[in-house]
C-alpha positions in Angstrom: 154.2 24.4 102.6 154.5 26.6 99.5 151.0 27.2 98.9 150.5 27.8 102.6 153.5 31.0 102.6 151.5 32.0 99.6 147.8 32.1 101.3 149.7 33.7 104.2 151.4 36.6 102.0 148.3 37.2 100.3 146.4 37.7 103.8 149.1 40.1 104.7 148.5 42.4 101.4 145.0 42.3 101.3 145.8 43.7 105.3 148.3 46.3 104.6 145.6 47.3 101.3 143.0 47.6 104.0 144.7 49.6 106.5 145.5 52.2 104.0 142.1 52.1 103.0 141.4 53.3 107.0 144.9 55.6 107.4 142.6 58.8 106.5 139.6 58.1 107.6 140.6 57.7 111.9 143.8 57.2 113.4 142.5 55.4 116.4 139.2 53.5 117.4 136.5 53.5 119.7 134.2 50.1 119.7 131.4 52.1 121.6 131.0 55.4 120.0 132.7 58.5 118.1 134.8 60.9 119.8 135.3 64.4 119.5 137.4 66.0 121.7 138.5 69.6 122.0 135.7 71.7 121.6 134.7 74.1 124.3 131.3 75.2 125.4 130.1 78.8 124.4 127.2 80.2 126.4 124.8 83.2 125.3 122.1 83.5 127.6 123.1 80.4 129.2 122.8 78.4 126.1 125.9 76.4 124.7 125.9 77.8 121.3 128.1 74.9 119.6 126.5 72.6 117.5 128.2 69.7 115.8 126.7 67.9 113.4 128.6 64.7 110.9 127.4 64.4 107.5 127.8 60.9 105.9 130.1 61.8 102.4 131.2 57.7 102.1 128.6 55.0 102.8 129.0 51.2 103.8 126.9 49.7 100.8 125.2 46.3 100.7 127.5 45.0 98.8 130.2 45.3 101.4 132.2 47.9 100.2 132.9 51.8 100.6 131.3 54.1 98.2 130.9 58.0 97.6 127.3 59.1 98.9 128.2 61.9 96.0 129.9 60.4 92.9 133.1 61.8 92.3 133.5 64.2 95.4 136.6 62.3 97.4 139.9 61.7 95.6 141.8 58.1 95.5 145.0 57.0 96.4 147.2 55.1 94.2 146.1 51.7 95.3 142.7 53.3 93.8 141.2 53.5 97.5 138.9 56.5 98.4 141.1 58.6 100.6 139.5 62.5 101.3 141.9 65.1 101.4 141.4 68.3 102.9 140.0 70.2 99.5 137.5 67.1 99.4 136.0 68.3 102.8 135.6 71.6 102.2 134.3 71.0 98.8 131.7 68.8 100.4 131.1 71.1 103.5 129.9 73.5 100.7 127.1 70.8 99.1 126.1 70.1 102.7 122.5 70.2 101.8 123.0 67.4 99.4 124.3 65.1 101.7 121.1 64.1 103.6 120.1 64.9 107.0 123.1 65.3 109.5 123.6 63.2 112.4 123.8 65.8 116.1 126.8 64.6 118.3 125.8 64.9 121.9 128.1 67.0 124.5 129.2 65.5 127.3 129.9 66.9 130.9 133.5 65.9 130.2 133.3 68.8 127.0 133.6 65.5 124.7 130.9 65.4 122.0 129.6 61.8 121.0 127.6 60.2 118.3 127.0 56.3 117.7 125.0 54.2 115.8 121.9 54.6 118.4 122.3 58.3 116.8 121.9 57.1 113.1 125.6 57.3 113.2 126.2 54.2 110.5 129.5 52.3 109.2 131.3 54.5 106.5 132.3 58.2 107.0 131.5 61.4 108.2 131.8 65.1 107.3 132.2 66.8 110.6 131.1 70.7 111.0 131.5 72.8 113.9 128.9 75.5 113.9 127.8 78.1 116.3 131.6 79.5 117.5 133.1 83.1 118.0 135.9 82.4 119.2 137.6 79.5 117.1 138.5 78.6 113.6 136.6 75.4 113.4 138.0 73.7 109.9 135.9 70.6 107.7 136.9 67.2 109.6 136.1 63.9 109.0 135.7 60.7 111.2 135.2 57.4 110.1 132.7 54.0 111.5 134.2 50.8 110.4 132.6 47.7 109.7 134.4 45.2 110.9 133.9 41.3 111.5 132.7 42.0 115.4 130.8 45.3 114.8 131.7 48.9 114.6 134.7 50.8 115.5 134.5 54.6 115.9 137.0 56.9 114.7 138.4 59.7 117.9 139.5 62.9 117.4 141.2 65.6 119.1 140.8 69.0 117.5 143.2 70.9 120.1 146.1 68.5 119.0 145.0 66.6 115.7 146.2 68.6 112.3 145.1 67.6 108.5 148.4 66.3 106.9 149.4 66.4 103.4 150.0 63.5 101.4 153.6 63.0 102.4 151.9 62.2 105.9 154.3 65.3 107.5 153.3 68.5 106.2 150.8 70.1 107.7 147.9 71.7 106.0 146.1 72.8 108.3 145.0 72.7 112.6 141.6 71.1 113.0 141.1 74.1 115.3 142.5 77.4 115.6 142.0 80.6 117.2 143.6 83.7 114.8 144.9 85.9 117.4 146.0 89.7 116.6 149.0 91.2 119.2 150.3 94.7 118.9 153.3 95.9 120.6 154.8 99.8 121.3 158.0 101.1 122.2 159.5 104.5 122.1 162.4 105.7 119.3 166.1 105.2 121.0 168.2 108.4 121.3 171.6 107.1 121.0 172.0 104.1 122.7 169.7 104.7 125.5 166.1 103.8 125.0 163.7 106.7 126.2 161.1 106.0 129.0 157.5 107.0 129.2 155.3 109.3 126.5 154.9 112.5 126.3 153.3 114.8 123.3 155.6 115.1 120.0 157.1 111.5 120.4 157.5 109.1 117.9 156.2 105.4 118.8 157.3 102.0 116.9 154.2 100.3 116.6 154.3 96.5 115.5 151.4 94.4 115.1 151.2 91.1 114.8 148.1 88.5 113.1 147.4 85.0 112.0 146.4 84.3 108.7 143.3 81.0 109.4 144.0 77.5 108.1 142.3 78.3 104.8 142.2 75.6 102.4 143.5 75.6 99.0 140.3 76.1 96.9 138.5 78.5 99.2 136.9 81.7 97.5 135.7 84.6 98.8 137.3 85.0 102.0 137.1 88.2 104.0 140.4 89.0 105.9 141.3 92.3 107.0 143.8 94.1 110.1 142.4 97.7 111.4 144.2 99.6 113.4 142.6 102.8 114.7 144.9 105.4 117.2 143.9 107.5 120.0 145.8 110.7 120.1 148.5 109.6 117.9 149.2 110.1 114.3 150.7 108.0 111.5 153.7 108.9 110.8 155.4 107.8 107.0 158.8 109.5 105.4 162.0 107.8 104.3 163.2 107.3 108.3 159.8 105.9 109.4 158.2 103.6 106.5 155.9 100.4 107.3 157.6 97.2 106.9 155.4 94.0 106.5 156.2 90.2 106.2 154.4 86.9 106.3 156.2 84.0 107.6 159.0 86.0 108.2 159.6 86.9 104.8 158.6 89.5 102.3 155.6 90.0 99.9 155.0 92.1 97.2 150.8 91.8 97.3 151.1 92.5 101.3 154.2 95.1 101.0 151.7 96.8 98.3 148.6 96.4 100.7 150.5 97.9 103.9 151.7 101.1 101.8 148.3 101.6 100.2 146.8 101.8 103.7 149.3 103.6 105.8 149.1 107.7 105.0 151.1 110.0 106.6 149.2 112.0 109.2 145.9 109.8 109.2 145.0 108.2 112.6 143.8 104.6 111.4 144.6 102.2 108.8 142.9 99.3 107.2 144.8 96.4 105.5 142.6 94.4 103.1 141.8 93.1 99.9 144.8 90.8 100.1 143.1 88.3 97.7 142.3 84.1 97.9 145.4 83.2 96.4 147.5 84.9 99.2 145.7 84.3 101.9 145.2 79.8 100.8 149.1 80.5 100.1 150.1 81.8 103.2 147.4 79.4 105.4 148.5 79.2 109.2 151.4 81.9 108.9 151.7 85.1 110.7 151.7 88.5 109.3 153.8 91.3 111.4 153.5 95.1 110.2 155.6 97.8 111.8 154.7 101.4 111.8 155.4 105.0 113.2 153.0 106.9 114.9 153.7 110.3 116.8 152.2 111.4 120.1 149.7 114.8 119.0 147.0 114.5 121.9 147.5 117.8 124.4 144.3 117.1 126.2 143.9 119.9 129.1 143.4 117.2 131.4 145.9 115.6 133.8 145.9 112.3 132.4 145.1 111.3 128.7 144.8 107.7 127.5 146.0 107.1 124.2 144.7 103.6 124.0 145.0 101.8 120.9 143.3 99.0 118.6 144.2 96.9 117.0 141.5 94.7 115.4 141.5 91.5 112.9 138.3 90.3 110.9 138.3 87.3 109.1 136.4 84.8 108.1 136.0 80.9 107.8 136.0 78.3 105.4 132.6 77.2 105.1 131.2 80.6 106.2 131.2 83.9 104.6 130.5 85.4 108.4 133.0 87.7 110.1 135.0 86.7 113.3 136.9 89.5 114.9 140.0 89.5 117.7 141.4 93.0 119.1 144.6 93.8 120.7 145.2 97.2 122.5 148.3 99.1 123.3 147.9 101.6 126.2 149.7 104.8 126.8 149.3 107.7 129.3 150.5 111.2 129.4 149.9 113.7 132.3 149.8 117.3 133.0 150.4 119.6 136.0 148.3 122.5 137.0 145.2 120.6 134.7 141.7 119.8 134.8 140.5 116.8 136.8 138.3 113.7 135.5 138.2 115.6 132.3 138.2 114.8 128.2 138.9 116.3 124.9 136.7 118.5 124.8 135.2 119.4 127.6 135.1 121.7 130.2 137.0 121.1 133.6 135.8 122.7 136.8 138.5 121.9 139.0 142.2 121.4 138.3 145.1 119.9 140.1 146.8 122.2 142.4 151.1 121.3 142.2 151.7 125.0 141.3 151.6 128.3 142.6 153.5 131.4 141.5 153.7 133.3 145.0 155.1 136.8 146.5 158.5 136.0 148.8 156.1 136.5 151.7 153.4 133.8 150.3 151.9 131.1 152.3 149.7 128.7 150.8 147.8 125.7 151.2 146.6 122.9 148.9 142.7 123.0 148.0 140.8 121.7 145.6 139.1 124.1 144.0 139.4 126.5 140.9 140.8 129.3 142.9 143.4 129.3 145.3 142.7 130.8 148.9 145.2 133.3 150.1 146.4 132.8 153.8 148.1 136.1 155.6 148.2 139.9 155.0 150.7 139.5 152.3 149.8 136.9 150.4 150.0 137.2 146.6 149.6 135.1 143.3 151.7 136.2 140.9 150.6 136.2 137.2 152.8 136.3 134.0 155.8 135.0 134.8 157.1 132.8 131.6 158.4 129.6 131.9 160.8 126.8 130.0 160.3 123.3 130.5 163.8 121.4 129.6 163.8 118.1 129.2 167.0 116.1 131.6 168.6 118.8 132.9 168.0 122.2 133.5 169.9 123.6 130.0 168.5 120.3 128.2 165.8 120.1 125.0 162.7 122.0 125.3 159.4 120.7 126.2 157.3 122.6 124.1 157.6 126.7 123.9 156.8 128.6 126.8 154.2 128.5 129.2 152.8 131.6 131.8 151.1 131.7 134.8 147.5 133.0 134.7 145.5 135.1 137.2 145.4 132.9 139.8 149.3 131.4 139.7 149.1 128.5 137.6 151.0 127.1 135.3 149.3 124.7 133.0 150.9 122.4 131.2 150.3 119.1 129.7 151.3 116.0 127.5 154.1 114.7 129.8 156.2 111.5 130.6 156.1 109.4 133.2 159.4 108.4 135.0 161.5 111.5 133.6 162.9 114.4 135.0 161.6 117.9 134.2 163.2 121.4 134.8 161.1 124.2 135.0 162.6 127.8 134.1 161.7 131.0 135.0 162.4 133.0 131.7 160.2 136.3 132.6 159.3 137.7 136.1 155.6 139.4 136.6 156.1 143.0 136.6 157.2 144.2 139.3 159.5 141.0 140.8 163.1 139.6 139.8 163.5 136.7 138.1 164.0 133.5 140.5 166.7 131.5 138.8 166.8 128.3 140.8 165.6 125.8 138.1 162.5 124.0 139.2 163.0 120.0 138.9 159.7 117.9 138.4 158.9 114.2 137.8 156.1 112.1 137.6 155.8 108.5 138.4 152.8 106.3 137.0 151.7 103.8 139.2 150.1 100.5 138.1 148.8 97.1 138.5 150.4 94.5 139.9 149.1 92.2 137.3 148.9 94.4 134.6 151.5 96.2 133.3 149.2 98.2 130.9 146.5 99.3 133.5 147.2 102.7 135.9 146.2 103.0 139.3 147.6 106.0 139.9 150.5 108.6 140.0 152.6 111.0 141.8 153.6 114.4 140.9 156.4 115.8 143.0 157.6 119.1 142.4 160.8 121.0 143.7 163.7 118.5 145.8 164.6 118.4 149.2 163.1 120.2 152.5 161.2 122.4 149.8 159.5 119.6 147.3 155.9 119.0 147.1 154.5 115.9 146.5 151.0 115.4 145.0 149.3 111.5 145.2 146.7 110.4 143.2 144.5 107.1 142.3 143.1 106.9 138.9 140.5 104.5 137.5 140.8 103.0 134.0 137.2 102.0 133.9 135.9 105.9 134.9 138.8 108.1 133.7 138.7 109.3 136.7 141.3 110.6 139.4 140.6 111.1 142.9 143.2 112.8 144.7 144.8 111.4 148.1 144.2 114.5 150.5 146.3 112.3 153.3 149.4 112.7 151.8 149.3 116.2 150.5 149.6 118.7 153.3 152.7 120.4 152.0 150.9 121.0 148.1 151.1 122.9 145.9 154.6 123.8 145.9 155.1 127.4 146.0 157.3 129.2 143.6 158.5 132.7 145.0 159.8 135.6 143.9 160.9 139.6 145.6 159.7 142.4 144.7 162.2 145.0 143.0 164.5 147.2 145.1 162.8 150.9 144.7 164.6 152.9 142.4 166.3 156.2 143.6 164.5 160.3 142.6 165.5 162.0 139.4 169.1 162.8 139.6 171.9 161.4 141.4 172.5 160.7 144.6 175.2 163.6 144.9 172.9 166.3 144.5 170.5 165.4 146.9 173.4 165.3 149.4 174.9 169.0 148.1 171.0 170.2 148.3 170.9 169.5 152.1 174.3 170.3 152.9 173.6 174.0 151.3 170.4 174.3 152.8 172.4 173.3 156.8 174.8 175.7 155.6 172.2 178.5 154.5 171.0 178.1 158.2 173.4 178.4 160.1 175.1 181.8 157.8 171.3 182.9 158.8 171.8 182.3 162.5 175.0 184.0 162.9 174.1 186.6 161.1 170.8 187.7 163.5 173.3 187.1 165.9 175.8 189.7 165.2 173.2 192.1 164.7 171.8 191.9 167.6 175.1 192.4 169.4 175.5 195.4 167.4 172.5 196.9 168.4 173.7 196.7 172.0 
């Protein structure tokens, strides 16, 4: 009975010796082939551009056992048991060319690639590399055949799910597969305690831009890992209220803190973080890196609405390859003018403009068209230029948009680089020779429009001008993918809105008006002393 508990403990070890043997090689088994799982097609002129391909780093020798196809290129656990680690596959996935021909694993329908014996897919294990992808972080795997008694059993993998664990068997090292994505956020300075809406030209905008840092593996040289962030219309902005604050997994860093400052220059319009080194980028492996910044609105395109879209880009690169994989993120922001040129750029000339404003006589009557001049309808019609303007911001006696702006020759009154969803109040600061001052304060607002499903993409605006019977509403539609705005001629019959002003009362003659009064009185007095007095000659001479 003893020497039976005795042949039964020893089964039990040698067991429990040969599962550890197995624990890193595959978790679970597949009798009829290997499995791979998680890797998506990629298609470039119809072609599936993935290619995976196992290279055999342990072998199933004839003498029964499990040996290195490499002499000392996979560690050993403490039971002395080969046991690859992470470091051990990219090592290896770096001497590829000395480990033999590779075996193909075949893709499936189901998006499962498979390899088996029939493929030259042979009891030990295998070096798996996942070539051919722009869009994910494909790490070194392994997957193991065993021999056992009744055949082989296939190792399974699931690259979406499975992660490379450290030796304590629950820290992570690294995903299988990844994706690095880059996201970059905006939002406007807070006055007070109420956030402002929209963005208009002098703003200042809180930029923060988030990126992962790949699973790169302790060991790995070389590695190219940069953020670029290039602005449209907006410049950096750096003093002691707006400097950059950066932090990888949530915490500070001197070599990134050092990086971010070195980059970010006051008054440039992109920045480039790189050169952050191997040691912080194996140290920080899988963490995320957030940067916040300041940028001000400068773009005053003469156009009546200005993208200011925004890119954010991240480069990096794998482990086994020295190639570049990028990811963007964009931030979009619009301003928009009244009075400016349609469908134009920076740049360029515009023929025609929008038509919301007209400075007019009291007796004006006018009529929206789209064309460079305005048409004068009735006798009396008049376009009135130079009359100055304020823009206040609010309220009619609030901050000043800008300095001051006039009406040309033909009664506009251009201005541009304004918010969406806020109320403007125009003032009339200077009347055209010849006309009082109107002091009725002129309110006008614009509200963007956009897409249902995205937030970030305009489909159009309004621009209504004046309130009440008197206001003047202009509609548009506006394409993201021309730059282009069409106007909506339906809804416009009462535009442009007509601002009016009366002529001066005529001044009196030299003098004043008492002496033009004794004047006529002496000369009705002169007159009549005339009368009477051929009068009484007359009788006299009788």
């Amino acid at each position: 009975m003893k020497k039976m508990k005795k042949i039964l403990a020893f089964v039990m070890a040698m067991a429990m010796v040969l599962g550890m043997s197995l624990t890193s090689f595959a978790a679970n088994t597949n009798t009829t082939e290997a499995q791979i799982e998680g890797i998506e097609a990629e298609l470039k002129d119809g072609q599936n551009t993935i290619r995976v391909k196992g290279y055999q780093i342990i072998r199933y020798d004839e003498k029964g056992a499990y040996a290195e196809v490499i002499s000392g290129t996979i560690d050993k656990d403490a039971d002395g048991n080969l046991a690859p680690t992470a470091a051990n596959a990219l090592a290896l996935a770096k001497r590829k060319a000395e480990l033999g021909n590779p075996v193909e694993f075949t893709a499936n329908a189901d998006g499962v690639y498979t390899a088996s014996s029939s493929n030259g897919l042979t009891a030990g294990t295998w070096l798996v590399l996942v070539e051919g992808s722009s869009k994910y972080f494909y790490n070194p795997i392994i997957i193991s055949v065993e021999q056992g008694a009744d055949g082989l059993k296939y190792g399974t993998l699931n690259l979406a799910t499975d992660t490379w664990l450290g030796s304590d068997g629950t820290t992570t090292l690294y995903a299988k597969k990844s994706e690095p994505t880059i996201t970059k956020t905006a939002e406007k300075e807070k006055e007070g305690d109420t956030e402002v809406v929209g963005t208009q030209v002098g703003d200042i905008l809180k930029f923060t831009v988030s990126a992962d840092i790949p699973g790169y593996i302790t060991g790995s040289t070389g590695m190219k890992y940069s953020i670029k962030d290039v602005l449209t219309g907006l410049s950096l902005v750096k003093d002691d209220e707006h400097m950059p604050v950066a932090t990888v997994g949530g915490s500070t860093d001197t070599t990134l803190t050092d990086a971010v400052n070195t980059a970010i220059v006051n008054d440039a319009a992109s920045f480039t973080v790189m050169g952050l080194g191997d040691t912080f980028l194996t140290t920080n492996a899988g963490k995320q890196i957030v940067i916040t910044y300041y940028a001000k609105v400068t773009s005053a395109a003469k156009i009546n609405v200005d993208e200011l879209n925004n890119t954010a880009t991240l480069s990096y690169s794998t482990n086994d390859s020295t190639e570049e994989h990028e990811k963007e993120a964009e931030t979009k922001h619009y301003t928009f003018g009244i009075d400016t040129g349609v469908n134009g750029t920076i740049g360029e000339e515009t023929i025609n403009k929008t038509g919301e404003f007209v400075k007019i006589n009291a007796d004006g009557k006018i009529e929206y068209i789209e064309s460079t001049e305005l048409i004068e309808k009735g006798e009396k019609t008049e376009v009135l230029q130079g009359a100055e303007f304020e823009l206040h911001i609010g309220a009619a006696d609030g901050p000043k948009f800008g300095d001051k702006f006039t009406t040309d020759a033909s009664g506009r009154l251009e201005i541009n680089g304004l918010d969406s969803d806020v109320d403007y109040y125009l003032v009339e600061t200077k009347a055209p020779t010849g006309y009082t001052i109107n002091d009725t304060p002129i309110k006008v607002r614009i509200t963007a429009l956009f897409d249902a499903s995205d937030s970030t993409k305009l489909t159009g605006y309004t621009v209504a001008i004046g309130e009440g019977e008197n206001q003047a509403i202009t509609h548009y539609g506006y394409s993201t993918e021309t730059k282009k705005t069409v106007l909506n001629t339906e809804n416009n019959a009462s535009n442009p809105f007509g601002f009016k002003n009366t002529k001066l009362s005529s001044l009196p003659s030299t003098g004043g008006i008492g002496t033009t009064i004794f004047t006529i009185g002496g000369c009705a007095i002169m007159i009549v002393a005339a009368g009477l007095y051929f009068a009484s000659r007359r009788k006299s001479s009788k």
